[in-house]
LUMDOPA-763542 format. One record per residue: x, y, z of N, C-alpha, C in turn; residue in three letters. Coordinates in steps of 0.05 Angstrom, whole numbers. Last residue first. Layout:
BEGIN
<node><n_u>X</n_u><n_v>Y</n_v><n_w>Z</n_w><ca_u>X</ca_u><ca_v>Y</ca_v><ca_w>Z</ca_w><c_u>X</c_u><c_v>Y</c_v><c_w>Z</c_w><residuo>ALA</residuo></node>
...
//
This chain:
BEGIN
<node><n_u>404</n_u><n_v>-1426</n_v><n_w>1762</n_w><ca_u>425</ca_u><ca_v>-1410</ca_v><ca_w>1775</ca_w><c_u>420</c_u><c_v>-1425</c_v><c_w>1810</c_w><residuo>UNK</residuo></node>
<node><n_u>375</n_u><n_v>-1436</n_v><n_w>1721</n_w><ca_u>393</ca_u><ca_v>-1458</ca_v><ca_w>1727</ca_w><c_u>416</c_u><c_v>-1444</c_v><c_w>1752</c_w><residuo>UNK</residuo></node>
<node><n_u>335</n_u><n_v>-1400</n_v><n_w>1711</n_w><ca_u>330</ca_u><ca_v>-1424</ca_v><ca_w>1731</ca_w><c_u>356</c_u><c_v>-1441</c_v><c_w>1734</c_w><residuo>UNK</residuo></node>
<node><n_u>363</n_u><n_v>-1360</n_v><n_w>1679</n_w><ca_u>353</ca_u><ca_v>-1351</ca_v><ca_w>1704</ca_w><c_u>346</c_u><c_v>-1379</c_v><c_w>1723</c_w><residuo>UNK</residuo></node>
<node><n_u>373</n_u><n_v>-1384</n_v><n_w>1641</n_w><ca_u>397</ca_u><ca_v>-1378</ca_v><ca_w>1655</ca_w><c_u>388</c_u><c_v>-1369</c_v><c_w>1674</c_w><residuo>UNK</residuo></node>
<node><n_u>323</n_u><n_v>-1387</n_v><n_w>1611</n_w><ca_u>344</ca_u><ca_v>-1413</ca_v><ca_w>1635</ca_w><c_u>361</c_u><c_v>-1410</c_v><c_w>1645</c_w><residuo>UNK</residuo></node>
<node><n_u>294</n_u><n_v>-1343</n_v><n_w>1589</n_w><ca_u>298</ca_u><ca_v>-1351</ca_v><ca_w>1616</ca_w><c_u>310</c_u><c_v>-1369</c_v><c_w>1626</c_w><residuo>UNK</residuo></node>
<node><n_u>316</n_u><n_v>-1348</n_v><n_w>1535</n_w><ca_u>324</ca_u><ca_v>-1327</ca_v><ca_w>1551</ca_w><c_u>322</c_u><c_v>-1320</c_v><c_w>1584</c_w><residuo>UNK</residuo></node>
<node><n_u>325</n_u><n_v>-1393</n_v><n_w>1487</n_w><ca_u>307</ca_u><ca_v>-1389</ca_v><ca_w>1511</ca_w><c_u>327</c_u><c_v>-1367</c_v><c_w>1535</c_w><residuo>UNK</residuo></node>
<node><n_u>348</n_u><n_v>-1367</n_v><n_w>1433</n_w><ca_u>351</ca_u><ca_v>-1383</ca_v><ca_w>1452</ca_w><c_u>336</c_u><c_v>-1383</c_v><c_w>1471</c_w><residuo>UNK</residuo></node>
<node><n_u>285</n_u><n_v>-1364</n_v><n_w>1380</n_w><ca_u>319</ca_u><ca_v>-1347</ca_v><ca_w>1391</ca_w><c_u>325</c_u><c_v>-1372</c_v><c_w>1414</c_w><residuo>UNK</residuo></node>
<node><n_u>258</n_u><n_v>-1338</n_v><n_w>1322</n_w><ca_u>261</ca_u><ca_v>-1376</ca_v><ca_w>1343</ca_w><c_u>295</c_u><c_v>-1360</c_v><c_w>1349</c_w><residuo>UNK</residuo></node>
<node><n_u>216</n_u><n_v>-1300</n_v><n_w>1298</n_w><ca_u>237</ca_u><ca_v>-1310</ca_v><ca_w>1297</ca_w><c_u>239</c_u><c_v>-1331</c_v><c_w>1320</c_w><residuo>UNK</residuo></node>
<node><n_u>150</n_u><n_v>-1260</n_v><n_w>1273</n_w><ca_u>160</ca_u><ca_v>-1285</ca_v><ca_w>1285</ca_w><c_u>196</c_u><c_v>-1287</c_v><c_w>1287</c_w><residuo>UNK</residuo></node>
<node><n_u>123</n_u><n_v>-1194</n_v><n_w>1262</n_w><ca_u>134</ca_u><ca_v>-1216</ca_v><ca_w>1257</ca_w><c_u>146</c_u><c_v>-1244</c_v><c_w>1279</c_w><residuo>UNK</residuo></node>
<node><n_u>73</n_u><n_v>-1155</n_v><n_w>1238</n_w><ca_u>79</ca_u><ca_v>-1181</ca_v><ca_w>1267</ca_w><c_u>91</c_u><c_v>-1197</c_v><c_w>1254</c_w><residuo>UNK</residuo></node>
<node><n_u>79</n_u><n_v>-1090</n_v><n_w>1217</n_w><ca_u>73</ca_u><ca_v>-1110</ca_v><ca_w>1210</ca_w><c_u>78</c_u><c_v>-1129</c_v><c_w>1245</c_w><residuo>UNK</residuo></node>
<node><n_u>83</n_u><n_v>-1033</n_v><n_w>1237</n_w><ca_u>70</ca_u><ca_v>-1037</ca_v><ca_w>1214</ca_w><c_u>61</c_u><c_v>-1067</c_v><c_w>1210</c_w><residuo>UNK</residuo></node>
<node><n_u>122</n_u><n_v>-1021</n_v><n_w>1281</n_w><ca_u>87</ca_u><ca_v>-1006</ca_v><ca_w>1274</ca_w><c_u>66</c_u><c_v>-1009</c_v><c_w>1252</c_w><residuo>UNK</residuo></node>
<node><n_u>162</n_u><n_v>-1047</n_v><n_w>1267</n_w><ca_u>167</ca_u><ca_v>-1019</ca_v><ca_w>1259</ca_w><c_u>141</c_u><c_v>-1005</c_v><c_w>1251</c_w><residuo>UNK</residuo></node>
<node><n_u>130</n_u><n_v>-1091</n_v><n_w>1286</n_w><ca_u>152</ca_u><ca_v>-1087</ca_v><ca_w>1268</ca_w><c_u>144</c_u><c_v>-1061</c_v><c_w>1260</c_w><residuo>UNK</residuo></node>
<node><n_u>115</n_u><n_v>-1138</n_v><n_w>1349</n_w><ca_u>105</ca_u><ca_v>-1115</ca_v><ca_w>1325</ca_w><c_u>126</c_u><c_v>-1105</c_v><c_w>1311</c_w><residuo>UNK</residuo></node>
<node><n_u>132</n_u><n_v>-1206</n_v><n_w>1357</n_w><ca_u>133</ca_u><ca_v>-1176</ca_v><ca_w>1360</ca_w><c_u>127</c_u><c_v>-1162</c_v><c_w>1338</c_w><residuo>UNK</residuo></node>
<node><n_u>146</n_u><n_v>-1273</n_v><n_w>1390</n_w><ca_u>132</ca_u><ca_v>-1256</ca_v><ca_w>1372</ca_w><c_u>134</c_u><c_v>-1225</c_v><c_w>1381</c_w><residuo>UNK</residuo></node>
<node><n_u>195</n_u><n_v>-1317</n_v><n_w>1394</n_w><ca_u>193</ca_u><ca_v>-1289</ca_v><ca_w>1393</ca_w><c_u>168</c_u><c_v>-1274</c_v><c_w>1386</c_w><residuo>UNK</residuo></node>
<node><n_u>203</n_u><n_v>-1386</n_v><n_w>1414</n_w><ca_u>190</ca_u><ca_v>-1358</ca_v><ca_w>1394</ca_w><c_u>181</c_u><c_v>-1338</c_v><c_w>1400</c_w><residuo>UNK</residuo></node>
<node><n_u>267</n_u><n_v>-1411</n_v><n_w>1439</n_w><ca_u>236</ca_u><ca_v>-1395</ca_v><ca_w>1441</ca_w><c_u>228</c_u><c_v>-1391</c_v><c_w>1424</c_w><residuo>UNK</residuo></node>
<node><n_u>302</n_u><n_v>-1466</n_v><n_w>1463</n_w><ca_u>294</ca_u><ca_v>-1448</ca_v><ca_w>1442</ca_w><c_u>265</c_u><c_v>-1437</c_v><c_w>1461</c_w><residuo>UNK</residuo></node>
<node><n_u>313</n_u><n_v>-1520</n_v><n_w>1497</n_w><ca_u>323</ca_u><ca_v>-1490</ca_v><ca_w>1501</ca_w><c_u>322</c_u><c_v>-1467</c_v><c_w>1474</c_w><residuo>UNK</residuo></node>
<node><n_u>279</n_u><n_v>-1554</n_v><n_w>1483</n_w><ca_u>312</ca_u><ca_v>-1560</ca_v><ca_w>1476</ca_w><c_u>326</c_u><c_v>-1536</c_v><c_w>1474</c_w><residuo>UNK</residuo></node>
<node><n_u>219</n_u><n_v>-1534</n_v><n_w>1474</n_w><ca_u>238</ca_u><ca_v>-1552</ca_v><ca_w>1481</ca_w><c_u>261</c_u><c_v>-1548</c_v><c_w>1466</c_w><residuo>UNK</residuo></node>
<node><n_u>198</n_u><n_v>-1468</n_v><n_w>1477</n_w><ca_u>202</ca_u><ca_v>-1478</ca_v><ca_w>1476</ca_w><c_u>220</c_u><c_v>-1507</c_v><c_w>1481</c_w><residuo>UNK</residuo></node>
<node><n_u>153</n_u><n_v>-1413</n_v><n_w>1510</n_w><ca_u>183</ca_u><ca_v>-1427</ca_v><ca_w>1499</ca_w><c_u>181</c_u><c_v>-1458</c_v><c_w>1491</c_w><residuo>UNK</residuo></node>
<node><n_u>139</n_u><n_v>-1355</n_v><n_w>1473</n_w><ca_u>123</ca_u><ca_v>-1381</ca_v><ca_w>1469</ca_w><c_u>152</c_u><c_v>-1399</c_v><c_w>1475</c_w><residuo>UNK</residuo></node>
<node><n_u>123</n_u><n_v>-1289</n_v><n_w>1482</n_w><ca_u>141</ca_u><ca_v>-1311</ca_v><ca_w>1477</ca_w><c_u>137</c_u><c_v>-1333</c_v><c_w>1480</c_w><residuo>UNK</residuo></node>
<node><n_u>102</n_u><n_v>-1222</n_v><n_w>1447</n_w><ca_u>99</ca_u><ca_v>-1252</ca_v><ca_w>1464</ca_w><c_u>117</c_u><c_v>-1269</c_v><c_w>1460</c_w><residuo>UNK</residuo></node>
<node><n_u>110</n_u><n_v>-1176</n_v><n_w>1442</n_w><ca_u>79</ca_u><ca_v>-1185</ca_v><ca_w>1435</ca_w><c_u>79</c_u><c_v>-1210</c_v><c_w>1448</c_w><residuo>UNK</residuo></node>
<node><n_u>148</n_u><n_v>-1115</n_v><n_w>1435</n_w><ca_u>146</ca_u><ca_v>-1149</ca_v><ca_w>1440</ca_w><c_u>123</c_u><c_v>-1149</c_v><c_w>1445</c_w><residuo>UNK</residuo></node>
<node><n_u>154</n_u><n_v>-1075</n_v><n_w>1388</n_w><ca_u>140</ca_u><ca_v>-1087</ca_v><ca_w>1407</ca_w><c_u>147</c_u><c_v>-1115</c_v><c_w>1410</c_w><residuo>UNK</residuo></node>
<node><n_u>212</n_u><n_v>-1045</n_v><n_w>1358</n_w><ca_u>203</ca_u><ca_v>-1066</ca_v><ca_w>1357</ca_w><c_u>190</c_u><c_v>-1067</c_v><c_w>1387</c_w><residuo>UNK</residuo></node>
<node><n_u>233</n_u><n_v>-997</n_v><n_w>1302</n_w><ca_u>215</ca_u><ca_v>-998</ca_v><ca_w>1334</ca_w><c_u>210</c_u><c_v>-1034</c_v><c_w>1329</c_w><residuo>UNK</residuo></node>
<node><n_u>268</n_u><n_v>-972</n_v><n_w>1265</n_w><ca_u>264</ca_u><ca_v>-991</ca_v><ca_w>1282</ca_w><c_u>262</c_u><c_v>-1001</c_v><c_w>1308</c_w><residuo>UNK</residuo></node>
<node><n_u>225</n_u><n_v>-941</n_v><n_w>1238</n_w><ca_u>233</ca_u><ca_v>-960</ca_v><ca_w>1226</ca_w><c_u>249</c_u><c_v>-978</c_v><c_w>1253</c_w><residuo>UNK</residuo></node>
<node><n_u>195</n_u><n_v>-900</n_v><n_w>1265</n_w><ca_u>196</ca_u><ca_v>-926</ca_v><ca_w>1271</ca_w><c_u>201</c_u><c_v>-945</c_v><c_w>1261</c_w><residuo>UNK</residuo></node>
<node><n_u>217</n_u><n_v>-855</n_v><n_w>1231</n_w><ca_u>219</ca_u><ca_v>-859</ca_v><ca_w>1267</ca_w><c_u>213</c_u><c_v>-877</c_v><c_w>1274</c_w><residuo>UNK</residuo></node>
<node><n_u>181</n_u><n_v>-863</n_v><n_w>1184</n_w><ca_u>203</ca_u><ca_v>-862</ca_v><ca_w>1185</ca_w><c_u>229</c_u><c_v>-871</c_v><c_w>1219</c_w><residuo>UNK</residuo></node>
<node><n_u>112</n_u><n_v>-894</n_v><n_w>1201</n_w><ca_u>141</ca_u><ca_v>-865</ca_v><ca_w>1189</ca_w><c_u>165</c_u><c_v>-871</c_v><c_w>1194</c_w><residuo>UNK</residuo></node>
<node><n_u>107</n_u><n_v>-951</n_v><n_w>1191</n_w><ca_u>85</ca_u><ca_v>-934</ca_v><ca_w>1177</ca_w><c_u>86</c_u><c_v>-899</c_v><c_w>1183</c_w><residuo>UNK</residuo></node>
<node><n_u>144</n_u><n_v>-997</n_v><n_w>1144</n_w><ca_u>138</ca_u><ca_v>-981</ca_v><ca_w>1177</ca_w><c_u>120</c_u><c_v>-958</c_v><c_w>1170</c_w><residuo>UNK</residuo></node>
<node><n_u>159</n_u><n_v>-1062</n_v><n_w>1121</n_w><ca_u>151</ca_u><ca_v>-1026</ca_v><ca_w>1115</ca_w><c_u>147</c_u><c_v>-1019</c_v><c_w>1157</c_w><residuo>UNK</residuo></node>
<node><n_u>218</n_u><n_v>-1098</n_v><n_w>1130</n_w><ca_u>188</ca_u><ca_v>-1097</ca_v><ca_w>1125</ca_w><c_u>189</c_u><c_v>-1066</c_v><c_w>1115</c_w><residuo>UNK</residuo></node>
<node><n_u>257</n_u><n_v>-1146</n_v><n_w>1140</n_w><ca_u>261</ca_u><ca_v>-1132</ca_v><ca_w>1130</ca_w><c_u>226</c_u><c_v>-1135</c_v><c_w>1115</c_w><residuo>UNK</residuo></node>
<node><n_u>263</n_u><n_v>-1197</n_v><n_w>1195</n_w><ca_u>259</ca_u><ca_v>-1191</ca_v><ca_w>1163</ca_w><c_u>256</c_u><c_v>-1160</c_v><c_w>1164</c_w><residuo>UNK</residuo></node>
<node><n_u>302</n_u><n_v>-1186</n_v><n_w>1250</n_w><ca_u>275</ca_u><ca_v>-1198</ca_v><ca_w>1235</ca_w><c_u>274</c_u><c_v>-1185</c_v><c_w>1214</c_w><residuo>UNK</residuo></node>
<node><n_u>348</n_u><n_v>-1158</n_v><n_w>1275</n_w><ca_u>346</ca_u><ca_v>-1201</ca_v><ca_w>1281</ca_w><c_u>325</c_u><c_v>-1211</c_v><c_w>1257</c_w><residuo>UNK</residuo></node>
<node><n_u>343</n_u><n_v>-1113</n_v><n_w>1273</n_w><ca_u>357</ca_u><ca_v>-1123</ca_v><ca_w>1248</ca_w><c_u>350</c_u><c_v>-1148</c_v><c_w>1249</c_w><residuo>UNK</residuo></node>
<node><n_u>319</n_u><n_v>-1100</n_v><n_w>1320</n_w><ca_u>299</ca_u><ca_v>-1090</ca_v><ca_w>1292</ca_w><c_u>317</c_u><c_v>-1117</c_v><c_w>1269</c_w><residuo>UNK</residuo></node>
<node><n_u>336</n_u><n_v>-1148</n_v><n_w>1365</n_w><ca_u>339</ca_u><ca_v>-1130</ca_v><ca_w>1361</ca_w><c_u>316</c_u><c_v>-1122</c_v><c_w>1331</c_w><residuo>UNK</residuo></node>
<node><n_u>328</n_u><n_v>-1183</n_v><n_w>1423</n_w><ca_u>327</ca_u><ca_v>-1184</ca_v><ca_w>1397</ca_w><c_u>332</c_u><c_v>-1154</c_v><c_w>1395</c_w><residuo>UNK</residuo></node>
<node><n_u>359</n_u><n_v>-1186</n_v><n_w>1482</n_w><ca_u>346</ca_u><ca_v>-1220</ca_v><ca_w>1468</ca_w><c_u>335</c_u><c_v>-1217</c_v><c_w>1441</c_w><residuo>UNK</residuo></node>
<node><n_u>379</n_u><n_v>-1150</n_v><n_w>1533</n_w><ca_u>365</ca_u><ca_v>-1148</ca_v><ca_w>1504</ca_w><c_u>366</c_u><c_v>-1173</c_v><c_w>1491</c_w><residuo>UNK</residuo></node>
<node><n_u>382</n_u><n_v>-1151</n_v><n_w>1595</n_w><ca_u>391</ca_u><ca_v>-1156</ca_v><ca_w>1579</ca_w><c_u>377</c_u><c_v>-1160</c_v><c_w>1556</c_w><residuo>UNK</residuo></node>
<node><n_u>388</n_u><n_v>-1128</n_v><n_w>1655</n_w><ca_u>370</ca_u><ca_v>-1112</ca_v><ca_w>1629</ca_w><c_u>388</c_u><c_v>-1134</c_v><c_w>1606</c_w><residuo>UNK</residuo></node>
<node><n_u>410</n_u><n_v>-1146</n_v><n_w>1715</n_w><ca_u>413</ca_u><ca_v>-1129</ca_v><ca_w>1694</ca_w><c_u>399</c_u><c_v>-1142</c_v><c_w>1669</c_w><residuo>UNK</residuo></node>
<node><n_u>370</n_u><n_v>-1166</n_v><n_w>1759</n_w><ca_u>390</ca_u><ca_v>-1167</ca_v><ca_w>1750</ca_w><c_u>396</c_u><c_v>-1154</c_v><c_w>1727</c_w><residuo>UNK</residuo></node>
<node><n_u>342</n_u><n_v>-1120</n_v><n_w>1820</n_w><ca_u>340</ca_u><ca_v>-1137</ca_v><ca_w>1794</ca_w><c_u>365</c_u><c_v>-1147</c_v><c_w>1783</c_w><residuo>UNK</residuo></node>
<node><n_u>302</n_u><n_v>-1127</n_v><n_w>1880</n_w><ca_u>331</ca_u><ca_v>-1118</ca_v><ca_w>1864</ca_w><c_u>324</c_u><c_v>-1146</c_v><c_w>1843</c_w><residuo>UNK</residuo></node>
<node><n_u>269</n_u><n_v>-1127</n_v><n_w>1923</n_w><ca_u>261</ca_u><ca_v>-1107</ca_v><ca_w>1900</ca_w><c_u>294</c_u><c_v>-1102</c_v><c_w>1885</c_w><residuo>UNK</residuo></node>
<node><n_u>262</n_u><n_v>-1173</n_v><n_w>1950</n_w><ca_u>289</ca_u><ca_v>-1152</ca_v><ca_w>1964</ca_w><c_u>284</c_u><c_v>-1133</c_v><c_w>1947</c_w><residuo>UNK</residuo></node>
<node><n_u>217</n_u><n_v>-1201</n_v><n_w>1943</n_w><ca_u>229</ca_u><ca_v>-1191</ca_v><ca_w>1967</ca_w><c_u>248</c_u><c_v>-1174</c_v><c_w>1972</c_w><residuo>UNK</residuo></node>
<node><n_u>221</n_u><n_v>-1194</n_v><n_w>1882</n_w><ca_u>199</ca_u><ca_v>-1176</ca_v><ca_w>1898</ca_w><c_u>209</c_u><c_v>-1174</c_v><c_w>1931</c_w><residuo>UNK</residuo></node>
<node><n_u>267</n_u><n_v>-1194</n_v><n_w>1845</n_w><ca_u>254</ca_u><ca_v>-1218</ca_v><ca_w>1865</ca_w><c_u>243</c_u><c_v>-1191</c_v><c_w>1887</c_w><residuo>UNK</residuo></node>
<node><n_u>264</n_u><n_v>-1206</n_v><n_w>1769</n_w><ca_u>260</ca_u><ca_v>-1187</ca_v><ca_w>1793</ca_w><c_u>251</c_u><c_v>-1206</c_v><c_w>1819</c_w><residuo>UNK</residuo></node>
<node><n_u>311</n_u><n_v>-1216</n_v><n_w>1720</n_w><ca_u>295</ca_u><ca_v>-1230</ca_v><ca_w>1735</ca_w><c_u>292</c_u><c_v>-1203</c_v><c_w>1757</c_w><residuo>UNK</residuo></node>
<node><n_u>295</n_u><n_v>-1196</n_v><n_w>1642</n_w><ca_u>308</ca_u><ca_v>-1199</ca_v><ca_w>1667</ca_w><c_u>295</c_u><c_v>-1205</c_v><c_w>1687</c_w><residuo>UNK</residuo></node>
<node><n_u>300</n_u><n_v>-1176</n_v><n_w>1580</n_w><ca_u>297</ca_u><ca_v>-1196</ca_v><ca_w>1601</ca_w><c_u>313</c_u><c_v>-1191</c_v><c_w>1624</c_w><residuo>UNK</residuo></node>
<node><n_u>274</n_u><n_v>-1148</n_v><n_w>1518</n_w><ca_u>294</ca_u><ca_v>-1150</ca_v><ca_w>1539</ca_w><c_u>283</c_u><c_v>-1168</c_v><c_w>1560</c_w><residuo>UNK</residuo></node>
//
């Protein structure tokens, strides 16, 4: 998820989600209750308004995906 915080006034903008379990391959999980858990691990952005996603997978594996860049709507405002 994403969103912007401005420490002077301590107000945020709403919570918006940028992946989900289903966005990434199809893995194991190591019980049942975390089939679909997903850690975010990191984001790497990219040119021409893309990112990479990295995140833990249902506690079991790290997978990758390439999404839209999730902060420019925050700088172009």
């Amino acid at each position: 998820m994403v969103f912007a915080f401005d420490p002077v006034t301590e107000v945020h903008t709403p919570i918006r989600l940028i992946a989900k379990r289903v966005d990434f391959l199809s893995g194991s999980a190591k019980r049942a209750d975390l089939v679909d858990v997903v850690f975010s691990g990191g984001l790497v952005r990219l040119q021409g308004g893309k990112a990479v996603l990295y995140a833990g997978i249902s506690d079991a594996e790290a997978h990758r995906i390439e999404i839209p860049d999730p902060f420019l709507a925050y700088e172009q405002r």
